[in-house]
C-alpha positions as CSV (number, residue, x, y, z in Angstrom):
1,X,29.1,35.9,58.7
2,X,25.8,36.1,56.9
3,X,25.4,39.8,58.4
4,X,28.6,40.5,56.9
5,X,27.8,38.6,53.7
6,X,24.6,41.1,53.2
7,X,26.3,43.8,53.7
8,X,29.1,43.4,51.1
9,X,26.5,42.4,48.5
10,X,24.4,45.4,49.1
11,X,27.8,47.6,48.9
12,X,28.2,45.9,45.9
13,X,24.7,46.3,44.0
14,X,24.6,49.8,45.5
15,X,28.1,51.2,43.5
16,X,26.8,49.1,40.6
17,X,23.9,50.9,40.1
18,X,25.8,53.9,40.7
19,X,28.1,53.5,37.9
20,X,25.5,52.4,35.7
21,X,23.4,55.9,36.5
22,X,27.1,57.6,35.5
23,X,25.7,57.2,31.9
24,X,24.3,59.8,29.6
25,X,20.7,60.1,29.2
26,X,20.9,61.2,25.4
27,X,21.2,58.5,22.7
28,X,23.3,58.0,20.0
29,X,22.7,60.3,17.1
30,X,23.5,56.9,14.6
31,X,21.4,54.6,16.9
32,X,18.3,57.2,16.7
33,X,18.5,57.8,13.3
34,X,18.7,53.5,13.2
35,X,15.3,53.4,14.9
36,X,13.3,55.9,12.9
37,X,14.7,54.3,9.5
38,X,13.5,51.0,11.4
39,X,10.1,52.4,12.1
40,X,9.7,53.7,8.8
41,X,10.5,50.4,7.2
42,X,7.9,48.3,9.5
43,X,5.2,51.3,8.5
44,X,5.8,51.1,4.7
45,X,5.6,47.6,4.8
46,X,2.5,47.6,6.7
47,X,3.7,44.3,8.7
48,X,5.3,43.7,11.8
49,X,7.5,40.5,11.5
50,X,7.9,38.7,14.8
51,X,9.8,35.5,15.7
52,X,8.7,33.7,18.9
53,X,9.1,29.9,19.4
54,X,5.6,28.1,20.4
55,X,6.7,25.5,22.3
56,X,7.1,27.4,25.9
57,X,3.4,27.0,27.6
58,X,2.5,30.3,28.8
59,X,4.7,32.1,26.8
60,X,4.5,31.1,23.5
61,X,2.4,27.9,23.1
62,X,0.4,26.3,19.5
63,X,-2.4,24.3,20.9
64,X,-2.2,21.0,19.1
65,X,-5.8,20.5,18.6
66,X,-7.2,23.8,18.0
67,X,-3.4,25.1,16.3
68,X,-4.5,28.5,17.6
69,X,-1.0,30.2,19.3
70,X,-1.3,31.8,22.5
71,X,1.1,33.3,25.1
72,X,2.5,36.4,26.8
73,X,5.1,36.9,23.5
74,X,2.0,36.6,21.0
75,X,-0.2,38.8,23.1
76,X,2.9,41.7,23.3
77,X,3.6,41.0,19.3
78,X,0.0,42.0,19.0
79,X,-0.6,45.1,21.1
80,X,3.1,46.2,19.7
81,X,1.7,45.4,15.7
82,X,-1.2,47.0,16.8
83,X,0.3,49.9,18.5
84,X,2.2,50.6,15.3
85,X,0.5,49.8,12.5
86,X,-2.8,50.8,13.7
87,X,-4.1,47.1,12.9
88,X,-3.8,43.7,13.1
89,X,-2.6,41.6,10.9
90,X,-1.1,38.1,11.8
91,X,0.2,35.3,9.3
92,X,1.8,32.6,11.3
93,X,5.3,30.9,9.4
94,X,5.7,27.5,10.1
């Protein structure tokens, strides 16, 4: 029965992923045109604004004694600010 149980989810996963691939590579026009308007917003403003909560250790975590913030989502908020604006430049909201 587990054999069988295997097999009928691999069936399954396999014509899921077919179906998904069934999709068209191109984008949207609207949603492309969304993005660079997006882009062009975060570059004339010069910041990148980015929400993450800091209570999750190792994700997103504010060291009590220190109050520095540190975690995976902080570290990709940087490298993406960074990546796109060229700089840093971090405020933290409260």
């Amino acid at each position: 029965m587990k054999r069988f149980s295997a097999f009928l989810l691999c069936i399954v996963m396999i014509v899921g992923l077919m179906v998904v691939g069934c999709g068209s590579n191109k984008p949207a026009q609207s949603a492309q045109g969304d993005v660079a308007a997006d882009m062009k917003a975060i570059k004339d403003r010069g910041v990148l604004k980015v929400g993450v909560k800091v209570d999750v250790p190792k994700f997103g975590f504010k060291d009590p004694q220190t109050n520095k913030i540190d975690g995976l989502e902080i570290d990709i908020a940087r490298a993406v600010a960074k990546k796109i604006l060229g700089r840093l430049n971090l405020s933290w909201l409260s």
